[in-house]
C-alpha positions as CSV (number, residue, x, y, z in Angstrom):
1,X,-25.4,31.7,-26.2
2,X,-27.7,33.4,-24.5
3,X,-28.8,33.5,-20.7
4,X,-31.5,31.6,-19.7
5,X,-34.4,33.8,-18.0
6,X,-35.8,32.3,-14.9
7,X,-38.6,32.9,-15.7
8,X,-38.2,30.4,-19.1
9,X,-39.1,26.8,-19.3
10,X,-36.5,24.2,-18.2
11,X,-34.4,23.2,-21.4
12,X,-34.7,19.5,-19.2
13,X,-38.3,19.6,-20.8
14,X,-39.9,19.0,-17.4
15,X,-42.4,21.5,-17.9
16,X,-41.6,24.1,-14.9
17,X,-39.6,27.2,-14.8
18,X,-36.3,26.9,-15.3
19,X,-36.0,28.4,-11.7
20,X,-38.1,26.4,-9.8
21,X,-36.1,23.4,-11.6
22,X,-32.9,23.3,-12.9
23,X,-31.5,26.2,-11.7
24,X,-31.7,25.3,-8.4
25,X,-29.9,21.8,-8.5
26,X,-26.8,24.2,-10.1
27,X,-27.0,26.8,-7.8
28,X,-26.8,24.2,-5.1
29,X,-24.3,22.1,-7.1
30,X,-22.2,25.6,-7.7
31,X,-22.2,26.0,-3.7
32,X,-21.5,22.7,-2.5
33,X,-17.7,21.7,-2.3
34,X,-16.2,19.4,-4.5
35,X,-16.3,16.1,-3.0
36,X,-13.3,13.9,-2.5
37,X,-14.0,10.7,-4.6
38,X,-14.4,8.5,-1.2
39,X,-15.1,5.3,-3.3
40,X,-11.2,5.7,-4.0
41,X,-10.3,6.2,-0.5
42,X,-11.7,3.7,0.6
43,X,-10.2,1.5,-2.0
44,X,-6.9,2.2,-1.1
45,X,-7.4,2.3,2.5
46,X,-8.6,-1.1,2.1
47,X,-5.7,-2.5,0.2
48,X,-3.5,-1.1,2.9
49,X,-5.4,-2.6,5.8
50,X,-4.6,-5.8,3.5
51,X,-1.4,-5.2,2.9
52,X,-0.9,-4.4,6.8
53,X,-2.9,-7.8,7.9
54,X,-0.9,-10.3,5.1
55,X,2.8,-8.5,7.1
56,X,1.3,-9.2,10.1
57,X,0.6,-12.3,9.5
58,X,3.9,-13.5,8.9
59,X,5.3,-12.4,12.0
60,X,2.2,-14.1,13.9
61,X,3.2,-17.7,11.8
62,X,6.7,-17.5,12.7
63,X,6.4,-17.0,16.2
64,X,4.4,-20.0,16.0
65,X,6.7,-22.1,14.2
66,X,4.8,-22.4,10.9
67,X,8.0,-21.3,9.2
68,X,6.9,-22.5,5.7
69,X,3.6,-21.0,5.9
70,X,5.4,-18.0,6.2
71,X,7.4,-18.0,3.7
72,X,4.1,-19.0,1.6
73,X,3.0,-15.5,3.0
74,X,5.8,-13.3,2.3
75,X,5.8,-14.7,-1.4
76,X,1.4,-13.4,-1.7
77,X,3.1,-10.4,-0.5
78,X,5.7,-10.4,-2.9
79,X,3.3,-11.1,-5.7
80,X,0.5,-8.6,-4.2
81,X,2.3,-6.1,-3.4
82,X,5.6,-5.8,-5.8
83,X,5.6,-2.2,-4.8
84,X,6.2,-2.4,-1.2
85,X,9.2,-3.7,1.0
86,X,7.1,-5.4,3.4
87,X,7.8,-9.1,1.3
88,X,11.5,-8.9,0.9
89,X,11.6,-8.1,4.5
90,X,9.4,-10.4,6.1
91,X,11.3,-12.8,3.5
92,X,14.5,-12.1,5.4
93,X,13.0,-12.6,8.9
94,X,11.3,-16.0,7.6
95,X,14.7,-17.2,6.1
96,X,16.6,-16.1,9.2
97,X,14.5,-18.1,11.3
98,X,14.7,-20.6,9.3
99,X,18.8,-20.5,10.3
100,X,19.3,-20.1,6.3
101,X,21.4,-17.3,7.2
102,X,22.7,-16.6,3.5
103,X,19.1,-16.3,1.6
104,X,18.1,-13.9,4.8
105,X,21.5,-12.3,4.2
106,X,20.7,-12.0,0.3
107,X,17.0,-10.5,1.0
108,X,18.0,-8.0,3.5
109,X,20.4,-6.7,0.8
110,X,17.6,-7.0,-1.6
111,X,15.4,-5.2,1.0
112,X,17.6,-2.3,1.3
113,X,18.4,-2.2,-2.5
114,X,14.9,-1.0,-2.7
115,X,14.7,1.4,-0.1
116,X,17.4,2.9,-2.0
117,X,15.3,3.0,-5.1
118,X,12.2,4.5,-3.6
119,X,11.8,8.0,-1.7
120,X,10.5,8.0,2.1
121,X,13.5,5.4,3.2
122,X,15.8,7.0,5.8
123,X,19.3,5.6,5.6
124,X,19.1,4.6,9.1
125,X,16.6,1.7,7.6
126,X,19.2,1.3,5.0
127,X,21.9,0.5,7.2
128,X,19.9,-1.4,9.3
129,X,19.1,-3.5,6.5
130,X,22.7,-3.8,5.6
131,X,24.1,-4.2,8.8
132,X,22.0,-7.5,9.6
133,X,22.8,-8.9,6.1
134,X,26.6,-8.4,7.0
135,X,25.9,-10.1,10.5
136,X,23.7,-12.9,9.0
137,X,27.2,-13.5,6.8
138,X,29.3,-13.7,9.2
139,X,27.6,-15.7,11.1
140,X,26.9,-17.8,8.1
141,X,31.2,-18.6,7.1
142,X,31.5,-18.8,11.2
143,X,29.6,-21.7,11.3
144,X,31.0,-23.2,8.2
């Protein structure tokens, strides 16, 4: 294919030179950095200011004593957000407060099962996790 001469008419069919049209817009388009697609940032920086606000809210409902509304919570997170920790272990904290030491035991393990599973958990975390599930036990046949 040969080179269009500037000189030419715009294959667009606008009737000007191709240089005082459509070369322009592809020098400046050849120029001009790629841009990020900020529709998708934004998308995901919304769902993780969602994510961040549903967590949150859990804690804030528990320290007021709305303990089932809570739990109602962490389960939207659950079911939102399948793949993050956030509603196993605000399921914990709920169930712990609740003085239902086993099920908080249970999703503590759960909670660190799936740090395990996932990159970016340090085992500190981990053990944490672990740690309070064992304590939540003992507790738990102590009071039995």
């Amino acid at each position: 294919m040969s080179k269009l001469s500037r000189n030419a008419p715009c294959p667009c069919g606008s009737g000007k030179k191709y240089k005082k049209c459509c070369l322009l817009r592809e020098q400046v388009s050849a120029t001009r950095p790629p841009r990020a697609p900020s529709d998708i940032f934004k998308q995901i920086h919304a769902q993780m200011e969602e994510l961040d606000n549903l967590s949150n809210s859990v804690i804030d409902l528990i320290q007021a004593g709305k303990l089932d509304e809570a739990e109602t919570q962490c389960h939207k997170l659950l079911e939102q957000y399948p793949d993050d920790v956030d509603g196993l272990d605000r399921l914990a904290t709920v169930y712990e407060a609740k003085g239902q030491n086993r099920m908080a035991a249970e999703y503590y393990r759960k909670t660190a099962a799936f740090m395990r599973s996932r990159p970016g958990f340090d085992n500190e975390a981990i053990e944490w996790a672990l740690k309070k599930a064992s304590e939540l036990e003992s507790a738990s046949s102590s009071a039995e």
